[in-house]
C-alpha angles and dihedrals in degrees: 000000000000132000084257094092081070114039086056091061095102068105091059106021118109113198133191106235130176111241125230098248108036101201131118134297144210116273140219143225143356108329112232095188111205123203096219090176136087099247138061099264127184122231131180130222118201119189094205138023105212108178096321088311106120103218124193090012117185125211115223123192104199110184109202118294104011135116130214125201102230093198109191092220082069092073121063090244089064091233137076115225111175138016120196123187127184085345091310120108145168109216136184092051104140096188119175130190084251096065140087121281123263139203129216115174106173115210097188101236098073109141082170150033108223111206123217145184105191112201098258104201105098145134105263135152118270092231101045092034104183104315100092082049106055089033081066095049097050102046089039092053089045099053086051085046117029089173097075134068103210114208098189119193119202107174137149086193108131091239092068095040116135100192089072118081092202093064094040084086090053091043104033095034145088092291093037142092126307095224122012127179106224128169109264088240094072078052101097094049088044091057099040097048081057090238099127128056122215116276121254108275090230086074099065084061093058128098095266114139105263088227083061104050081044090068094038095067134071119189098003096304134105122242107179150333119280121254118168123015113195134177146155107290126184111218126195140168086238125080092212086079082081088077102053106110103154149031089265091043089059104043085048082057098053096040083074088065128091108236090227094121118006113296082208145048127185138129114249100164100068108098084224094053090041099056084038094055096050092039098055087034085053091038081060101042096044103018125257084277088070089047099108087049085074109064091046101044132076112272112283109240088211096061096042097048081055087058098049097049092058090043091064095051077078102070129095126167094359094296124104124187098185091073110021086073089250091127090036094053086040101046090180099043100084095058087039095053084050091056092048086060105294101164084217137005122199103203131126128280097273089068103083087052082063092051095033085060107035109047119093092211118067095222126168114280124194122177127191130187096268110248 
């Protein structure tokens, strides 16, 4: 397996980019409000902004060091749209009782409210959810920089999804976010619809991985840091998996497992694992530089007869699981038949967060870039 995964991953990259109109955005969830200082301070909660007229405000007595849940079915709107703290606010929250949960902690020496979209589609417990995390971000940036007041948005809800290009104006745009991570694939539309400003040039001297500033620019410029940086793995309980570099390697490898359950687990069937598979098998074959060829080009018989060679590695008793959209219709049941005894599993990073997580014994995991 090449670099070239990778370097591909303008697909999988999420990046961090300034938008074009830095103002304030809609909110989400229930507020928990955190006195980060060391004094009693008073804050006001106000339920609707009615030409500048607070209506249904709220006064809230934080001692330091406490937080206070500001739940929305408590006014009389049934929303809460501003906090201010100590003359300093964040307005145009709107945020309902049917909405994520936020976090305020206020650090008293805020000049200025930082808004974020954080990429949301990531591994998390089923019981915590997002909220420890970005309660971690936000106290952790703050304390860096006590100058900001960070109001951090984590949401799966449809009207902060990236991956539309309908909602990237609102949240792009005049009344959206100040920095928003996005995939690098939604790049290009961003650019071009003139939402996103180049990136600071300081950034492109970071240690960044280079792989990583390449997919974050379009046209020679850059657009944004990298953040998360995802691909295909192949995870296995032997640590001979680390050697497996190409198609052949890694049909050598699973020729030295009984087929008495699969020797390998992946999702052929999902139209975004399928294009990602031929793209990275055809990356490897012609270099990164052919990789828009093919999208325009007849299938190449060479790459395809490479995936179907490790398909098959899939089957046993007839029966294979990889391409008859028993995985794609199960989406936890790759990493789960690992668990039960699968020799290998192709599936993206994230995954080992899900084994990791859900095996009761604590057994030796290696992961390598899938060839």
């Amino acid at each position: 397996m090449t670099n070239s995964i990778f370097r591909l991953l303008s697909i999988f990259l999420t990046i961090a980019v300034i938008t074009l109109f830095p103002e304030v955005a809609n909110a989400a969830g229930q507020i928990s409000l955190h006195n980060s200082t060391n004094q009693p301070i008073t804050c006001y909660a106000a339920g609707e902004i009615r030409h500048t007229v607070k209506q249904n405000t709220q006064t809230i007595a934080l001692s330091q060091g406490e937080t206070l849940a500001l739940k929305p079915q408590d006014f009389s709107t049934q929303k809460i749209d501003r906090v201010e703290c100590a003359g300093y606010n964040v307005h145009n929250l709107n945020v309902t009782a049917n909405s994520r949960d936020r976090y305020l902690s206020f650090i008293g020496q805020a000049q200025q409210t930082l808004w974020v979209l954080l990429y949301p589609y990531l591994p998390t417990t089923p019981e915590a959810n997002f909220p420890p995390m970005v309660q971690r971000i936000v106290n952790e940036l703050q304390q860096k920089n006590p100058l900001i007041w960070l109001n951090a948005v984590m949401t799966q809800d449809l009207e902060y999804d990236t991956y539309t290009y309908s909602n990237l104006p609102n949240l792009l745009g005049k009344n959206g976010f100040d920095l928003v991570e996005i995939d690098t694939l939604m790049l290009g539309d961003a650019v071009e619809n003139h939402l996103i400003l180049p990136a600071f040039p300081a950034i492109s001297n970071s240690k960044f991985w280079q792989v990583g500033l390449e997919a974050s620019t379009y046209k020679n410029l850059l657009y944004g840091f990298p953040t998360w940086l995802c691909s295909y793995f192949l995870f296995g309980r032997d640590p001979d998996i680390l050697q497996v570099k190409s198609v052949p390697g890694l049909i050598n490898y699973l020729s030295h497992t009984p087929p008495v359950k699969p020797r390998l687990i992946a999702n052929f069937n999902s139209d975004w694992n399928a294009s990602g598979f031929y793209l990275d098998g055809y990356t490897d074959l012609f270099g990164f530089e052919q990789v828009i060829e093919a999208l325009e080009k007849p299938l190449a018989p060479q790459v395809m007869n490479n995936l179907v060679e490790i398909s098959s590695e899939c089957a046993v008793n007839g029966t294979n699981g990889c391409v008859n959209n028993y995985y794609n219709q199960h989406p936890n049941a790759g990493y789960q038949d690992f668990l039960a005894g699968a020799s290998s599993f192709i599936g993206f990073s994230e995954n080992s967060f899900y084994i990791r997580f859900s095996e009761t014994q604590k057994l030796p995991l290696f992961a390598t870039p899938a060839p």
